[in-house]
Steps between C-alpha positions, in 0.01 A plus 500: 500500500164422589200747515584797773187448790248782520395583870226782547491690758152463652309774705173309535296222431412641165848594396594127593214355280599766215896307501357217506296563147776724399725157470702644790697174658513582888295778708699692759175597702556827715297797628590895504736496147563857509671499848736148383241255600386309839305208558168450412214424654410129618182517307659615187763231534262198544256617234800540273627240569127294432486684138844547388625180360885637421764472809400788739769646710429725807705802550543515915580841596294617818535927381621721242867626600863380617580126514616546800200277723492468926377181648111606472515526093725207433209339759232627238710336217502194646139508578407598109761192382337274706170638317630466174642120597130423586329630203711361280742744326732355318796745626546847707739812445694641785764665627678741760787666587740631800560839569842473304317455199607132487254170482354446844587104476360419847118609354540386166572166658171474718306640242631213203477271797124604540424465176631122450420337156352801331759697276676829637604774320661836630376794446662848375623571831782366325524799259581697860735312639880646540641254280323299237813267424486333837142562596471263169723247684283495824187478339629191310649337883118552619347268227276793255353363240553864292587852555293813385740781359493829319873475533465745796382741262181679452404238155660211396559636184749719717594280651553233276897467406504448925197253440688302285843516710243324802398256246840377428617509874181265584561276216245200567468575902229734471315655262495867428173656397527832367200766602420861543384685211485206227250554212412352210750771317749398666476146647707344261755733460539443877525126482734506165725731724468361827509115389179460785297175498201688716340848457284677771283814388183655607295529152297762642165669336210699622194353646236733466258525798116346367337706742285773348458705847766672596581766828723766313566598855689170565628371217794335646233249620355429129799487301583282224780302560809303347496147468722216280369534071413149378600650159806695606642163653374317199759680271762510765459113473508505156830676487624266743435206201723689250821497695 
């Protein structure tokens, strides 16, 4: 087995640049984490993509919520992946369902269509769908590169002995990557159980705000914030080389 893949989860520019000296291998590179993640902002993308040197993937969601996306959104998808084809990413992450709770095939389709030689994996909307075990199937017929799983569980350590069962049902069509509450506790344990070749996880820490002026009044608007540890990916890495 070769070494399991280490995707972070990035919520900004910084948090990109902090995988990237963490020894992370690929940057998923997303705004709002806390509500699931939507697209980020085209200056954040092309200024990422100037100063991050490891493949940067864009996550194309137009709004926190459903899957479920009228003509409008899936408009606004199509307008960020033909952003993300201009400034160079190397691959987006998408997805979206019907209102069965099934792969919507006829949106998935324009939107891997849109995105033409850059990479495509889906999303966790596939942790939602109504079954996994053919949703798997579909998402292989439409071409993915790789499919993002807790096992449609809150972790992947959860969700892992279902994690595995997708692993063996994709064999060498599509990779599974296994994310949703991986640390560096438990990240090998995950891929030991789950036989994975790719991990996804946030490696979150505390930025603390520089500013020495602060409106106790509003503090909502002077907040520190979270954003991707350099050292917290560094050791997730490193216990990535031991398996």
């Amino acid at each position: 087995m070769t070494q399991p893949l280490l995707e972070i989860a990035a919520n900004s520019m910084g948090s990109a640049l902090a995988a990237q000296e963490g020894g992370a291998d690929r940057v998923e590179l997303c705004a709002n984490l806390g509500e699931g993640g939507t697209t980020q902002s085209h200056g954040t993308i092309a200024v990422t993509r100037d100063r991050v040197h490891i493949p940067v993937y864009a996550l194309i969601r137009p709004r926190a919520g459903d899957f479920c996306y009228d003509d409008a959104e899936v408009e606004v998808m199509l307008r960020d992946i033909k952003t993300c084809v201009a400034l160079g990413c190397d691959g987006v992450v998408i997805g979206a369902l019907d209102v069965e709770g099934d792969i919507d095939i006829a949106t998935c389709r324009t939107l891997i269509a849109a995105a033409g030689p850059l990479g495509v994996t889906f999303h966790r909307a596939f942790d939602v769908v109504r079954d996994q075990s053919r949703a798997l199937e579909t998402i292989i017929d439409l071409g993915c590169e790789r499919v993002l799983t807790s096992g449609g569980e809150a972790t992947a350590l959860a969700g892992v002995k279902r994690i595995e069962g997708f692993v063996e049902q994709a064999g060498s069509r599509l990779v599974v990557m296994a994310g949703a509450g991986i640390n560096a506790s438990n990240i090998q344990g995950i891929v030991d159980r789950s036989h994975v070749h790719e991990v996804h996880a946030s490696a979150r820490g505390m930025r603390l705000s520089p500013s020495r002026h602060r409106n106790d009044q509003l503090p909502e608007l002077q907040a520190d914030w979270w954003e991707a540890d350099s050292g917290i990916i560094r050791t997730m890495a490193e216990a990535l080389h031991r398996i």
